[in-house]
N, CA, C and O atoms as a Maestro MAE file, in Angstrom:
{
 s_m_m2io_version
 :::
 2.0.0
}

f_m_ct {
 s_m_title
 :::
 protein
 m_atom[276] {
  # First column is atom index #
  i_m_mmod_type
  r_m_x_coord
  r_m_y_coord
  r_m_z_coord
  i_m_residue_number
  s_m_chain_name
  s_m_pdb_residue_name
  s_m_pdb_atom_name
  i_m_atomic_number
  :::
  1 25 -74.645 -41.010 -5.688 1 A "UNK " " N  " 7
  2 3 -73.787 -39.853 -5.816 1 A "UNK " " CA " 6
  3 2 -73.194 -39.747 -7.216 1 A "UNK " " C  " 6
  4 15 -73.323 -38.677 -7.810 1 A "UNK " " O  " 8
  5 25 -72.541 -40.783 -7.807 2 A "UNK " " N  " 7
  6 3 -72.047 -40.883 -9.067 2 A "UNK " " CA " 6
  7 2 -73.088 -40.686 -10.182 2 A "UNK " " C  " 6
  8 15 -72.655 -40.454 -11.311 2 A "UNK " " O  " 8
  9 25 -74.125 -40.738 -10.027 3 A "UNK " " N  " 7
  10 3 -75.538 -40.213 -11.012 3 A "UNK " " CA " 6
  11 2 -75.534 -38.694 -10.903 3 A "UNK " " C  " 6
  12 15 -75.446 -37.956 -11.884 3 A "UNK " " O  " 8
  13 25 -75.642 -38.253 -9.564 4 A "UNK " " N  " 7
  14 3 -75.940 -36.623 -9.015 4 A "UNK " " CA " 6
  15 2 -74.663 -36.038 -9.389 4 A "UNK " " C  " 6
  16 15 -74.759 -34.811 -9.366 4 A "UNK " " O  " 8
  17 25 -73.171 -36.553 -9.822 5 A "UNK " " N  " 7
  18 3 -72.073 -35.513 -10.217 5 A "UNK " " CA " 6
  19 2 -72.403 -35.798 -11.582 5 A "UNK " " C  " 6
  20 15 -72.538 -34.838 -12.341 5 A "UNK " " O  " 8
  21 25 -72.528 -36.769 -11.945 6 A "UNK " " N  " 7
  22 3 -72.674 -36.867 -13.633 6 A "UNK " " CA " 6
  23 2 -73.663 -35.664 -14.681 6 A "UNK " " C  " 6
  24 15 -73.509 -35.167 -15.797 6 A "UNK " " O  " 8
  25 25 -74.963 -35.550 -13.315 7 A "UNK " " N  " 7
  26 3 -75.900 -35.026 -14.035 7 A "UNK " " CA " 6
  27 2 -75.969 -33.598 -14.005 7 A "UNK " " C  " 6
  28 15 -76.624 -32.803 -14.680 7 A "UNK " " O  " 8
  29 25 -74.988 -33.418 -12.891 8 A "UNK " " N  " 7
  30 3 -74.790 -31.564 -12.862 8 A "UNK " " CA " 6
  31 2 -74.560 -30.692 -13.490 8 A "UNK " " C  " 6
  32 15 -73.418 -30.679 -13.948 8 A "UNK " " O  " 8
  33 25 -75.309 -29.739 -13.782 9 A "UNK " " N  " 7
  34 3 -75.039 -28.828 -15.007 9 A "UNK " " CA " 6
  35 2 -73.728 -28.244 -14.648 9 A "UNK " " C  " 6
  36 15 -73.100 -28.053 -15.689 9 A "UNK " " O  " 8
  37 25 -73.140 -27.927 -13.735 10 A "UNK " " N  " 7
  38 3 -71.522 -27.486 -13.709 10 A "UNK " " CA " 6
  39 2 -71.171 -27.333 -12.412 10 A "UNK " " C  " 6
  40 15 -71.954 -27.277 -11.463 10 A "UNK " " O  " 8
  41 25 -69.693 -27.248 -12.362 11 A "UNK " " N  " 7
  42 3 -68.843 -27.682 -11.564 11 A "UNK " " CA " 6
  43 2 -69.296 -26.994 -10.096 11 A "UNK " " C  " 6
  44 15 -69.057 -27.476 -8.989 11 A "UNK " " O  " 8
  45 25 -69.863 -26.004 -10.319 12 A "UNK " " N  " 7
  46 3 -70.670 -25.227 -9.280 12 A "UNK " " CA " 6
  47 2 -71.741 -25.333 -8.674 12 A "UNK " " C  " 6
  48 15 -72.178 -24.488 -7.892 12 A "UNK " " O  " 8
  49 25 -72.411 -26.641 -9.044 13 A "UNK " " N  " 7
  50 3 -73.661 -27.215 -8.757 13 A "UNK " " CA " 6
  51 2 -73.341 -27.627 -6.871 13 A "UNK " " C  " 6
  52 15 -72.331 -28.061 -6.316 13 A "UNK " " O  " 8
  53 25 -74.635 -27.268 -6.358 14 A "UNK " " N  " 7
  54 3 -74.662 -27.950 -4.574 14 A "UNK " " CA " 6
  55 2 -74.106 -29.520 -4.372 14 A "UNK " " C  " 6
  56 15 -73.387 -29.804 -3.414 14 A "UNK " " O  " 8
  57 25 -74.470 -30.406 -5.271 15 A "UNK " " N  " 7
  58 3 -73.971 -31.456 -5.369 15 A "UNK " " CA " 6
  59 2 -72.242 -31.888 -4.455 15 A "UNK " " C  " 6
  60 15 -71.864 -32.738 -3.649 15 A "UNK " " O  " 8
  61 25 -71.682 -30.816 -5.130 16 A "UNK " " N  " 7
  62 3 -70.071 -30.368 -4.995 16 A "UNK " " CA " 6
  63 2 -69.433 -30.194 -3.794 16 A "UNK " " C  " 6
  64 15 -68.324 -30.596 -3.443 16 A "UNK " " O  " 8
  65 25 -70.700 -29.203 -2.880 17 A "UNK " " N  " 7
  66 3 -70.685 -28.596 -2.043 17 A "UNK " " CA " 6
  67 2 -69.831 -29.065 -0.357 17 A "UNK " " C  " 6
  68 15 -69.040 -28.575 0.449 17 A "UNK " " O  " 8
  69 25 -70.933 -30.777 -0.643 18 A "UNK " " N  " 7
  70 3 -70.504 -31.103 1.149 18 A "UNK " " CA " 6
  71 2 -68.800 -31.437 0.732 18 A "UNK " " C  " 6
  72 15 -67.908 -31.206 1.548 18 A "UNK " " O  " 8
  73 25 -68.538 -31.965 -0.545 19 A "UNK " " N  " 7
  74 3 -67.553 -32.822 -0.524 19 A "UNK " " CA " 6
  75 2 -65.986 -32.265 -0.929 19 A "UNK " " C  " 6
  76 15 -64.909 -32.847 -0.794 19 A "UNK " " O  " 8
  77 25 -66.304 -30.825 -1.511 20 A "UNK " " N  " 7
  78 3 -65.138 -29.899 -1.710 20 A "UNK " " CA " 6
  79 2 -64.737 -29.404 0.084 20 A "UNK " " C  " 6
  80 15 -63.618 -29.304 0.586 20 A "UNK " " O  " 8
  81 25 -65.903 -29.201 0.644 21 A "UNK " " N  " 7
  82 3 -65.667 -28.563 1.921 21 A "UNK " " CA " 6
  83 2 -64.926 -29.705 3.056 21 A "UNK " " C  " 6
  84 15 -64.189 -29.631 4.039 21 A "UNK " " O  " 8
  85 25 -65.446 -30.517 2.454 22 A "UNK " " N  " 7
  86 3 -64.559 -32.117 3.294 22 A "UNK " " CA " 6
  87 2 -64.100 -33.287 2.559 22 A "UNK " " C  " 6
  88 15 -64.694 -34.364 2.504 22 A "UNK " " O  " 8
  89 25 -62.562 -32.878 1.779 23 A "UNK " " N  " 7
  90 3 -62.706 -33.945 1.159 23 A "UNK " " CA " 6
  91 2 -61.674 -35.047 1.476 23 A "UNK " " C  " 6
  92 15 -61.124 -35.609 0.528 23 A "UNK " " O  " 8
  93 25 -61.324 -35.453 2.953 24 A "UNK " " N  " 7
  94 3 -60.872 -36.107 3.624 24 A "UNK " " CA " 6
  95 2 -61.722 -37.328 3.608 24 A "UNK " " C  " 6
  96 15 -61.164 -38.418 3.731 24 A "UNK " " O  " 8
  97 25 -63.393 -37.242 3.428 25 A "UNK " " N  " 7
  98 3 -64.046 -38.681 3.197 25 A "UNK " " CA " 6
  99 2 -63.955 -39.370 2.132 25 A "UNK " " C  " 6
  100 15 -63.880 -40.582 2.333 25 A "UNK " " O  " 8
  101 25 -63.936 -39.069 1.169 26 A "UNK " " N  " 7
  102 3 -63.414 -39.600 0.084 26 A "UNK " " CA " 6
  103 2 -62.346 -41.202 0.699 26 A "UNK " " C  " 6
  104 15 -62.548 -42.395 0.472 26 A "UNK " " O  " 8
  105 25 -61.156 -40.464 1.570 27 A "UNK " " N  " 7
  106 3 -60.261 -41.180 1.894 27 A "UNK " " CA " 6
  107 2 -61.375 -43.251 2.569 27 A "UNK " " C  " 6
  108 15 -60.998 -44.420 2.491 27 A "UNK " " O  " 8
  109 25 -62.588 -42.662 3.075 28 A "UNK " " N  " 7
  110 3 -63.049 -43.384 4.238 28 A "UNK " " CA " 6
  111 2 -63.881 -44.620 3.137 28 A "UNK " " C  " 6
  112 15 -64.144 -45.815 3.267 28 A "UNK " " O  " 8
  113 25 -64.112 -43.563 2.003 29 A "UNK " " N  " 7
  114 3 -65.625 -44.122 1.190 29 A "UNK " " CA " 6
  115 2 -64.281 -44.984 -0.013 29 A "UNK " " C  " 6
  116 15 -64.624 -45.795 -0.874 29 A "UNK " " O  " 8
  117 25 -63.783 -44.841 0.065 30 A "UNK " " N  " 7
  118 3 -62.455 -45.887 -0.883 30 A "UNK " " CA " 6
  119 2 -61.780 -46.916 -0.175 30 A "UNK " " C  " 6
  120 15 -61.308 -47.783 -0.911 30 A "UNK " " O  " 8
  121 25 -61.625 -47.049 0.869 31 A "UNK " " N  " 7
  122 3 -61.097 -47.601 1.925 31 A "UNK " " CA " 6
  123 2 -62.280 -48.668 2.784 31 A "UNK " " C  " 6
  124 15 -61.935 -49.365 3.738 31 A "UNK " " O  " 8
  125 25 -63.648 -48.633 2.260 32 A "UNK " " N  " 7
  126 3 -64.333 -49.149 3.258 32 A "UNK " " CA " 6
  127 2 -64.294 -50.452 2.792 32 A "UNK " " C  " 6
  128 15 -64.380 -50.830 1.623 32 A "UNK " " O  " 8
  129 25 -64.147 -51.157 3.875 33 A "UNK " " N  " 7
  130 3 -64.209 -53.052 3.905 33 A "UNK " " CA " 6
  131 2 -64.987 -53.490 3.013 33 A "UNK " " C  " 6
  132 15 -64.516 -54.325 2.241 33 A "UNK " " O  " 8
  133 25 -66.345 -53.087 2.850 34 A "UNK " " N  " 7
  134 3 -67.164 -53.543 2.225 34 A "UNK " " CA " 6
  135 2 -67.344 -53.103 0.516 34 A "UNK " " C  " 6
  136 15 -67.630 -52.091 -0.124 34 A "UNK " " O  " 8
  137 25 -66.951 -54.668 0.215 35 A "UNK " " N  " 7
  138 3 -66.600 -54.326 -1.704 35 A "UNK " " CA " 6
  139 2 -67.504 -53.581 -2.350 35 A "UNK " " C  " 6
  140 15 -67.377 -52.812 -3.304 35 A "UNK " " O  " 8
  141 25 -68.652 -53.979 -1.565 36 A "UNK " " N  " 7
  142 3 -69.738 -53.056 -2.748 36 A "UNK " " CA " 6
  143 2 -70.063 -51.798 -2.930 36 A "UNK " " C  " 6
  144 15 -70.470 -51.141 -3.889 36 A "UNK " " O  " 8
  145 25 -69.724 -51.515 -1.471 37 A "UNK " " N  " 7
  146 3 -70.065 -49.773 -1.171 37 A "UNK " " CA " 6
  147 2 -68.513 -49.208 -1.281 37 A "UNK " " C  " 6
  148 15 -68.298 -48.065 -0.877 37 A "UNK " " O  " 8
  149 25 -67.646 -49.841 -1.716 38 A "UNK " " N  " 7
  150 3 -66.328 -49.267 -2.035 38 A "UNK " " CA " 6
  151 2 -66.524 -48.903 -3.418 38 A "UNK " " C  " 6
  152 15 -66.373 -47.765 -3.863 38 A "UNK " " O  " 8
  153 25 -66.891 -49.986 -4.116 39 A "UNK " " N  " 7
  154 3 -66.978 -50.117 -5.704 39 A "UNK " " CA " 6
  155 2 -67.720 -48.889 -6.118 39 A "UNK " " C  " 6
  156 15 -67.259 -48.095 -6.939 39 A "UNK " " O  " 8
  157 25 -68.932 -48.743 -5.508 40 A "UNK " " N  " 7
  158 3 -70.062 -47.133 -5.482 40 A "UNK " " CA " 6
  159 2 -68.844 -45.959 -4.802 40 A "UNK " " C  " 6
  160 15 -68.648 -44.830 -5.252 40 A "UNK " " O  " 8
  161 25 -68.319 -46.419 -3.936 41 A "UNK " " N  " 7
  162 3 -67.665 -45.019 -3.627 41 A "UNK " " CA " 6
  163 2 -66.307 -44.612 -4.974 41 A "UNK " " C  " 6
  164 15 -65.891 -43.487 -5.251 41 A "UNK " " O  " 8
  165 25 -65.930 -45.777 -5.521 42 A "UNK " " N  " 7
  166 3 -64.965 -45.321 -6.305 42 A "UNK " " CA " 6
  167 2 -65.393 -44.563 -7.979 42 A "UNK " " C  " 6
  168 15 -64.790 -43.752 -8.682 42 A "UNK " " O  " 8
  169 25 -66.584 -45.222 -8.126 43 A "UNK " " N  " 7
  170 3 -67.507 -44.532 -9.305 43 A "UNK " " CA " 6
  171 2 -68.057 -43.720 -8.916 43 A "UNK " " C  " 6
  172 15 -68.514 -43.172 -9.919 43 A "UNK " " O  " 8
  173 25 -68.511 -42.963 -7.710 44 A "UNK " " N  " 7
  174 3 -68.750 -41.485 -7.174 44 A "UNK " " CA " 6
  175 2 -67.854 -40.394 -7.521 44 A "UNK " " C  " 6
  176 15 -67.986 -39.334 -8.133 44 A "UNK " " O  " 8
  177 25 -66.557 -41.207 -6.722 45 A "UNK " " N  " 7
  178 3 -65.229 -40.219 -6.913 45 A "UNK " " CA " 6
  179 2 -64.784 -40.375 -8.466 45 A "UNK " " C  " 6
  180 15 -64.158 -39.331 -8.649 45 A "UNK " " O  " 8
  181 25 -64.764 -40.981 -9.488 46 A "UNK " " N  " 7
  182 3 -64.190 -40.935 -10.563 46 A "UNK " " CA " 6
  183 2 -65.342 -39.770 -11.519 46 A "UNK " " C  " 6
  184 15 -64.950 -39.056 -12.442 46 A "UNK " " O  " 8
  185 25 -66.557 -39.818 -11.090 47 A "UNK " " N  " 7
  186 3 -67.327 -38.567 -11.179 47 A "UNK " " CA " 6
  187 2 -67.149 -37.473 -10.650 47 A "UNK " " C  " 6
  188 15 -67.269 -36.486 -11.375 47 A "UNK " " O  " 8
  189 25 -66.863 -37.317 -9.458 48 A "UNK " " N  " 7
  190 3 -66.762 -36.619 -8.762 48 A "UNK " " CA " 6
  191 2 -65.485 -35.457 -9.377 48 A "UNK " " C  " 6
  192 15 -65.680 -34.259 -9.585 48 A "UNK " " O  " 8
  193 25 -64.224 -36.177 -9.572 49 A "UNK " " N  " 7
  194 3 -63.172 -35.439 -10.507 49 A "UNK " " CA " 6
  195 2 -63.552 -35.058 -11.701 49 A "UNK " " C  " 6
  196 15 -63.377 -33.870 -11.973 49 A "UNK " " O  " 8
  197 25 -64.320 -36.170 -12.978 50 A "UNK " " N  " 7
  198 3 -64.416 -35.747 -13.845 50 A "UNK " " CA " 6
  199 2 -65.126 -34.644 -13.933 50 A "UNK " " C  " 6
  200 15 -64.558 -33.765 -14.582 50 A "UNK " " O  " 8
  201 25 -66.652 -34.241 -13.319 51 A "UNK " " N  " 7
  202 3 -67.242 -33.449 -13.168 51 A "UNK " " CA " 6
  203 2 -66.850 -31.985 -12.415 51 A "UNK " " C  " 6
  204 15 -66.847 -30.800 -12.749 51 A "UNK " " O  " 8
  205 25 -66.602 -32.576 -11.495 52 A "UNK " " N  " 7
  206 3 -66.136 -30.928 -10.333 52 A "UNK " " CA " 6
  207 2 -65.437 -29.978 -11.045 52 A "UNK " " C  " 6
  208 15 -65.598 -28.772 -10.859 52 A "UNK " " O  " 8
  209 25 -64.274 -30.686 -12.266 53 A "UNK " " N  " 7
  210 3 -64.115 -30.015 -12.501 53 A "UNK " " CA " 6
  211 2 -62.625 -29.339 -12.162 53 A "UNK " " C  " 6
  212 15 -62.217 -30.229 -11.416 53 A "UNK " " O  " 8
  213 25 -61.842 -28.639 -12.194 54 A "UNK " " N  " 7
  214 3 -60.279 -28.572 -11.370 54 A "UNK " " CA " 6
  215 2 -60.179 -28.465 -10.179 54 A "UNK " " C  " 6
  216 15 -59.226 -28.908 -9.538 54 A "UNK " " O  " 8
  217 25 -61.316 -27.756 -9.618 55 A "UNK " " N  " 7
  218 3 -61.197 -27.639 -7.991 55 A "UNK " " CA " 6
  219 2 -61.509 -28.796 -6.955 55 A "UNK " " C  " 6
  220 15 -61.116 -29.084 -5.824 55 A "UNK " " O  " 8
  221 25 -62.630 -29.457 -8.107 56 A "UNK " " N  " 7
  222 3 -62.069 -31.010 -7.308 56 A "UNK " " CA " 6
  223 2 -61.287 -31.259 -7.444 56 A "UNK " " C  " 6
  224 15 -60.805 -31.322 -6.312 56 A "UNK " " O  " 8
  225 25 -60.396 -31.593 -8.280 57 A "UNK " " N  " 7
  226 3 -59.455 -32.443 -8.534 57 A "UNK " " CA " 6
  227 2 -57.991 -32.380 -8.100 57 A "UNK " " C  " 6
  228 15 -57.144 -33.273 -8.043 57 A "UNK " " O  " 8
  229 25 -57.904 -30.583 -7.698 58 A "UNK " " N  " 7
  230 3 -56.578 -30.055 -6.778 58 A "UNK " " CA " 6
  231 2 -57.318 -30.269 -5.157 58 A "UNK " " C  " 6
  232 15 -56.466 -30.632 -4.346 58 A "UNK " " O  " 8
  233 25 -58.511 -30.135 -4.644 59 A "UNK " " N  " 7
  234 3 -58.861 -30.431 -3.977 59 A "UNK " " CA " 6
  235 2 -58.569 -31.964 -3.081 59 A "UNK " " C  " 6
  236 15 -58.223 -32.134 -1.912 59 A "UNK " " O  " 8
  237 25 -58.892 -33.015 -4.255 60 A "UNK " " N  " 7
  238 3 -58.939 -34.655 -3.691 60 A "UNK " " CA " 6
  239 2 -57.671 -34.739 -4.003 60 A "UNK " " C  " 6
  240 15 -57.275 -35.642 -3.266 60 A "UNK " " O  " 8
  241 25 -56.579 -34.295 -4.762 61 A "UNK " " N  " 7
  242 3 -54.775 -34.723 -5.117 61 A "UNK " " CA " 6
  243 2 -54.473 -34.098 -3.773 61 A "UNK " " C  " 6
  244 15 -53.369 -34.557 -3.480 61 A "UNK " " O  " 8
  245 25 -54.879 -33.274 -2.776 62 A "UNK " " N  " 7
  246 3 -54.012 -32.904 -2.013 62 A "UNK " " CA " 6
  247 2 -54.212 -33.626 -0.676 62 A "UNK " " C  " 6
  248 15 -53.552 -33.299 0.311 62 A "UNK " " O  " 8
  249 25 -55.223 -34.715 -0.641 63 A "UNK " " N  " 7
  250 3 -55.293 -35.281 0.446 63 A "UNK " " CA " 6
  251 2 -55.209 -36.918 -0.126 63 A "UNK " " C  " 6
  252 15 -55.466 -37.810 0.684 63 A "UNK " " O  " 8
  253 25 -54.880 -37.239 -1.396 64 A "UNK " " N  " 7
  254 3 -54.689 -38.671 -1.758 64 A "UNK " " CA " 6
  255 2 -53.384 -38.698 -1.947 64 A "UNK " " C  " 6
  256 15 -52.756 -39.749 -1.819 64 A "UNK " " O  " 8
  257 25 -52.939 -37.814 -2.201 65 A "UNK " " N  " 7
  258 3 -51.461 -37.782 -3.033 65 A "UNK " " CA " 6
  259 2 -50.527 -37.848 -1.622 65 A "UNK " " C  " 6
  260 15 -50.539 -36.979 -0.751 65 A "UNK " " O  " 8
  261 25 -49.703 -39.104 -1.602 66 A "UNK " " N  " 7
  262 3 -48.377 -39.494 -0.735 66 A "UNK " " CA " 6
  263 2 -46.976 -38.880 -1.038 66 A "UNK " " C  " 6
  264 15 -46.134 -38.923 -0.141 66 A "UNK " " O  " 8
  265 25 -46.717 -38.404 -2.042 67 A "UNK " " N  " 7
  266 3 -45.731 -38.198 -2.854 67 A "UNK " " CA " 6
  267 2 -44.607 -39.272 -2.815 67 A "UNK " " C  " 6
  268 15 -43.427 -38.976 -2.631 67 A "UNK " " O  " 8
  269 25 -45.085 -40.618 -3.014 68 A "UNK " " N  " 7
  270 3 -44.415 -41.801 -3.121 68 A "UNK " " CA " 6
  271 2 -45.072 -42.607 -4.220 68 A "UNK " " C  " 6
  272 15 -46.143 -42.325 -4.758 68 A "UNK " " O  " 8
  273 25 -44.346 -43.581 -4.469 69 A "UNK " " N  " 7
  274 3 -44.271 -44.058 -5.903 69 A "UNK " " CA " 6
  275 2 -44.486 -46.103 -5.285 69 A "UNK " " C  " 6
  276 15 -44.493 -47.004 -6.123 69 A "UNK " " O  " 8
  :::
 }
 m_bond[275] {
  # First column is bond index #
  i_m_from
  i_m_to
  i_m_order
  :::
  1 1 2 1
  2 2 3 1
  3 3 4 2
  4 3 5 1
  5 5 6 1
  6 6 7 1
  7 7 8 2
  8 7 9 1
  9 9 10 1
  10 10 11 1
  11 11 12 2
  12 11 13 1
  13 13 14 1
  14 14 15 1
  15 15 16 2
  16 15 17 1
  17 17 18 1
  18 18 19 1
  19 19 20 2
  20 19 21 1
  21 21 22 1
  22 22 23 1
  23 23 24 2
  24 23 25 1
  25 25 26 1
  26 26 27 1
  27 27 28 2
  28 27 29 1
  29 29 30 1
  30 30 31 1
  31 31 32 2
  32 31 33 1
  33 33 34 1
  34 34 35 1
  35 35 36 2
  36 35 37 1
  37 37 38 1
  38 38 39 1
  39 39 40 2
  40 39 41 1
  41 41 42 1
  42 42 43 1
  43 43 44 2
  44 43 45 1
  45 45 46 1
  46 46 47 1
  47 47 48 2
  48 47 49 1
  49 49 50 1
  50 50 51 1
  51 51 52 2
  52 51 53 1
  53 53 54 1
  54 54 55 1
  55 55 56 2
  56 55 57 1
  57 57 58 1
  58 58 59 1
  59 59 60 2
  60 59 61 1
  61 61 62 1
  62 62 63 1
  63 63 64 2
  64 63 65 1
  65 65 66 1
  66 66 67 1
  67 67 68 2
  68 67 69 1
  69 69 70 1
  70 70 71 1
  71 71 72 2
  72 71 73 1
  73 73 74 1
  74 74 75 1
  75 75 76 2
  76 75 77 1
  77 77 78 1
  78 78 79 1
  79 79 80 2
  80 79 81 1
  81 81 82 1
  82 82 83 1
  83 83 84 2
  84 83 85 1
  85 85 86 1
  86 86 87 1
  87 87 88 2
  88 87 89 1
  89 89 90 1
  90 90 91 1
  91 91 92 2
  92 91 93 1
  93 93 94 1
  94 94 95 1
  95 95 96 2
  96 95 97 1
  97 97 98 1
  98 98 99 1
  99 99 100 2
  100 99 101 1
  101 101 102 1
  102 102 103 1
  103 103 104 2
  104 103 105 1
  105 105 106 1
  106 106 107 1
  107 107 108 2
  108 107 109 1
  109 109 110 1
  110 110 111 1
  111 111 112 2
  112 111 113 1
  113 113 114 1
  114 114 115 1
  115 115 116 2
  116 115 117 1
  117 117 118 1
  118 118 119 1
  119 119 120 2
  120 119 121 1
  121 121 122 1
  122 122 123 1
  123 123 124 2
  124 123 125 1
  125 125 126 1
  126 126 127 1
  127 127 128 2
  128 127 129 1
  129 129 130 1
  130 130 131 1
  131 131 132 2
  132 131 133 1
  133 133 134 1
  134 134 135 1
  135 135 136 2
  136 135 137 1
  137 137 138 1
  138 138 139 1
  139 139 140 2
  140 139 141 1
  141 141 142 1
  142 142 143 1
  143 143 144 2
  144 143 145 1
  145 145 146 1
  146 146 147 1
  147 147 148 2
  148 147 149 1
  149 149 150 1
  150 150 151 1
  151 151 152 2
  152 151 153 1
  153 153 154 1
  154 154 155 1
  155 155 156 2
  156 155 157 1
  157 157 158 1
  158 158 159 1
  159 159 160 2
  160 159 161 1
  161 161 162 1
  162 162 163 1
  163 163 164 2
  164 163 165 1
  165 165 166 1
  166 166 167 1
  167 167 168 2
  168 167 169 1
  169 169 170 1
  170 170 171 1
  171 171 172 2
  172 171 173 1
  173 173 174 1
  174 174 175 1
  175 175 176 2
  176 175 177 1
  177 177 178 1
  178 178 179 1
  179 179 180 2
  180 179 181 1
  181 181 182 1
  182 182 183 1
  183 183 184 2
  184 183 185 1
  185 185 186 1
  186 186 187 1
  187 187 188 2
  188 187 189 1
  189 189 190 1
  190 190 191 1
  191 191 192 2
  192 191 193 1
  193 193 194 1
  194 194 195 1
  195 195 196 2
  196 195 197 1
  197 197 198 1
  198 198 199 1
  199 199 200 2
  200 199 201 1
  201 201 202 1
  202 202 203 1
  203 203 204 2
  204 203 205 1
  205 205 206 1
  206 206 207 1
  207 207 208 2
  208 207 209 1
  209 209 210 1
  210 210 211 1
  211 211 212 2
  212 211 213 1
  213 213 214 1
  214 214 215 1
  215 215 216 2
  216 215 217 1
  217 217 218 1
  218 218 219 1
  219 219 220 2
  220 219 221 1
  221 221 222 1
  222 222 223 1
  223 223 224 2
  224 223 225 1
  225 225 226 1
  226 226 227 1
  227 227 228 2
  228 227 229 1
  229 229 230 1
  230 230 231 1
  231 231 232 2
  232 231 233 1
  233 233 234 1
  234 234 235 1
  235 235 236 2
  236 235 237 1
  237 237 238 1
  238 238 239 1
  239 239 240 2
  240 239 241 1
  241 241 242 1
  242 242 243 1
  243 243 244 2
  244 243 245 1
  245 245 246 1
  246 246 247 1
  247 247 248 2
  248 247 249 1
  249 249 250 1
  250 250 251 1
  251 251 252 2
  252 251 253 1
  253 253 254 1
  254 254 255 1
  255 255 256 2
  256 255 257 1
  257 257 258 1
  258 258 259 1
  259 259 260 2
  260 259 261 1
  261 261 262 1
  262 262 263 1
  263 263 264 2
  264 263 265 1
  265 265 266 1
  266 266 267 1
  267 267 268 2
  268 267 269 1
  269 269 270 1
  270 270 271 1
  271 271 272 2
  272 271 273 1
  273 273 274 1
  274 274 275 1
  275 275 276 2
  :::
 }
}
């Protein structure tokens, strides 16, 4: 996944698609037990923002963000 946001010509690419429309997994793919497929899920998502673009990124802040410190 972190290859396929990197390589997208823009923020509008299908790539975007499943994960703007649900981006409550994010929560599951950061969180999973297993270090390695966490480690891939967290370099997905750090693509995933840089790339998407703002609508990811107001998108994934509104379901990561606790408003606690």
């Amino acid at each position: 996944m972190a290859k396929e946001f990197a390589t997208s010509p823009d923020e509008g690419a299908p790539c975007f698609r499943p994960w703007l429309n649900d981006p409550t997994v994010w929560k599951k793919i950061v969180t999973d037990t297993n270090a390695v497929a966490q480690e891939a899920g967290l370099a997905a998502l750090s693509n995933f923002i840089e790339f998407g673009g703002q609508n990811a990124a107001l998108k994934y802040h509104q379901h990561s963000s606790t408003g606690k410190c």
